[in-house]
C-alpha positions as CSV (number, residue, x, y, z in Angstrom):
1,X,-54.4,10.8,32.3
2,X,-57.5,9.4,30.5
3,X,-56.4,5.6,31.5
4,X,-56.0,6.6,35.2
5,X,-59.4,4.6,35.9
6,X,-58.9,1.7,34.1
7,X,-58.3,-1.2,36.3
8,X,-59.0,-4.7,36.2
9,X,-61.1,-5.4,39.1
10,X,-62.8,-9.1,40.1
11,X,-66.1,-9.2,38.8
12,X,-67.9,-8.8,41.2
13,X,-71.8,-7.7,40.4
14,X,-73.3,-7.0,43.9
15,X,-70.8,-4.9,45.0
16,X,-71.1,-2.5,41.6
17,X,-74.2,-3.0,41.9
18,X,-73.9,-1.2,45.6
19,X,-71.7,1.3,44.6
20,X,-73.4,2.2,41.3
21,X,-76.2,2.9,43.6
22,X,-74.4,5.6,45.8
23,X,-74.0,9.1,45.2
24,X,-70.9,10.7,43.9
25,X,-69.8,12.3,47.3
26,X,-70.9,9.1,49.1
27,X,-68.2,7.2,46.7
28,X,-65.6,10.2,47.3
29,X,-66.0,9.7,51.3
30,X,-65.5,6.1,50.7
31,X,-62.8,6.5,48.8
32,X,-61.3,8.4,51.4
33,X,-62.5,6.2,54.1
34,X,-60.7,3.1,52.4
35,X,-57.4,4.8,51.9
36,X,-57.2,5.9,55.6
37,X,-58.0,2.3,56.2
38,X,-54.9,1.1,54.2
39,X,-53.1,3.5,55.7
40,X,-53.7,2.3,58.9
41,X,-53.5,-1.5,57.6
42,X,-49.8,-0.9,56.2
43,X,-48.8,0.7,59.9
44,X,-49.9,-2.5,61.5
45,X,-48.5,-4.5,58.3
46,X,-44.8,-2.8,59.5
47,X,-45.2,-3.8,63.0
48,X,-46.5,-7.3,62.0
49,X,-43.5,-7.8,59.9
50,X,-41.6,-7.0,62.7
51,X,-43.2,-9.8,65.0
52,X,-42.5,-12.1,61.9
53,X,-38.9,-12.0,62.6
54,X,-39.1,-12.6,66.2
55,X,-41.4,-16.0,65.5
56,X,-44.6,-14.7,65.1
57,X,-48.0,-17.0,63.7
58,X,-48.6,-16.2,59.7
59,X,-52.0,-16.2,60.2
60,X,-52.2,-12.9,61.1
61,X,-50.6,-11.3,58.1
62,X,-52.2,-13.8,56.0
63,X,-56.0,-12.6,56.6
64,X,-54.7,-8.9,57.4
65,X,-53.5,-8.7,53.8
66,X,-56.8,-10.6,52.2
67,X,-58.5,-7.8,54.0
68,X,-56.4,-5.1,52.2
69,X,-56.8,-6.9,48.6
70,X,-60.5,-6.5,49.2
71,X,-60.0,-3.0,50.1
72,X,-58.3,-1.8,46.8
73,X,-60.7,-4.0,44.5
74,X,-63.8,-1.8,46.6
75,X,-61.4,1.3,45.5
76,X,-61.3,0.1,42.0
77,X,-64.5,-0.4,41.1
78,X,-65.3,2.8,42.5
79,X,-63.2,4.7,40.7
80,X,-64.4,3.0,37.5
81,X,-68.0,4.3,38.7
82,X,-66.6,7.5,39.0
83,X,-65.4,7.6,35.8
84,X,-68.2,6.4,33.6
85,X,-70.0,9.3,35.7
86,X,-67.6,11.9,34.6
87,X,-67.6,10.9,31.0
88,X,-71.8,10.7,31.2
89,X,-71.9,14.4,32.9
C-alpha cells in the first residue's frame, strides 16, 4: 500500500501550487467533492452513450470526458499532497 499515491499527473505547477496551499480537510472535502462529481459525470456518460446510438452529436461526449480527465489529474495531485503530508507528520 505504500505506492497507492504514486501517480503520474500533468505537470501542472499552479494548480499544486493551489492545492499545496489548502489544508488537509479542505483537500479531503475536495476529494470527496470530485468523486461525487465523477459519479455524477459517468451517470450522464451512460445516458450520453445511449443518445450516441440513436445519432447523437460527439461534441458532447467529447468535452464531457475532457472535463472528467481534468477531474482525476485535480484528484491526483491531491493525493500526492496528501501523501508527502503524511510521510512529513
Amino acid at each position: 500500500m505504500s505506492n497507492y499515491y504514486e501517480f503520474n499527473y500533468t505537470d501542472d505547477k499552479e494548480s499544486f501550487e493551489y492545492f499545496n496551499s489548502l489544508s488537509t480537510n479542505i483537500l479531503k472535502n475536495i476529494l470527496n467533492e470530485n468523486f461525487d462529481y465523477i459519479e455524477s459525470f459517468l451517470e450522464v456518460f451512460s445516458n450520453v452513450f445511449k443518445s450516441i446510438f440513436n445519432g447523437t452529436d460527439y461534441d458532447e461526449f467529447y468535452y464531457s470526458c475532457k472535463s472528467l480527465i481534468e477531474e482525476l489529474n485535480d484528484i491526483k495531485i491531491i493525493l500526492n499532497i496528501l501523501k508527502e503530508r503524511d510521510i512529513n507528520e
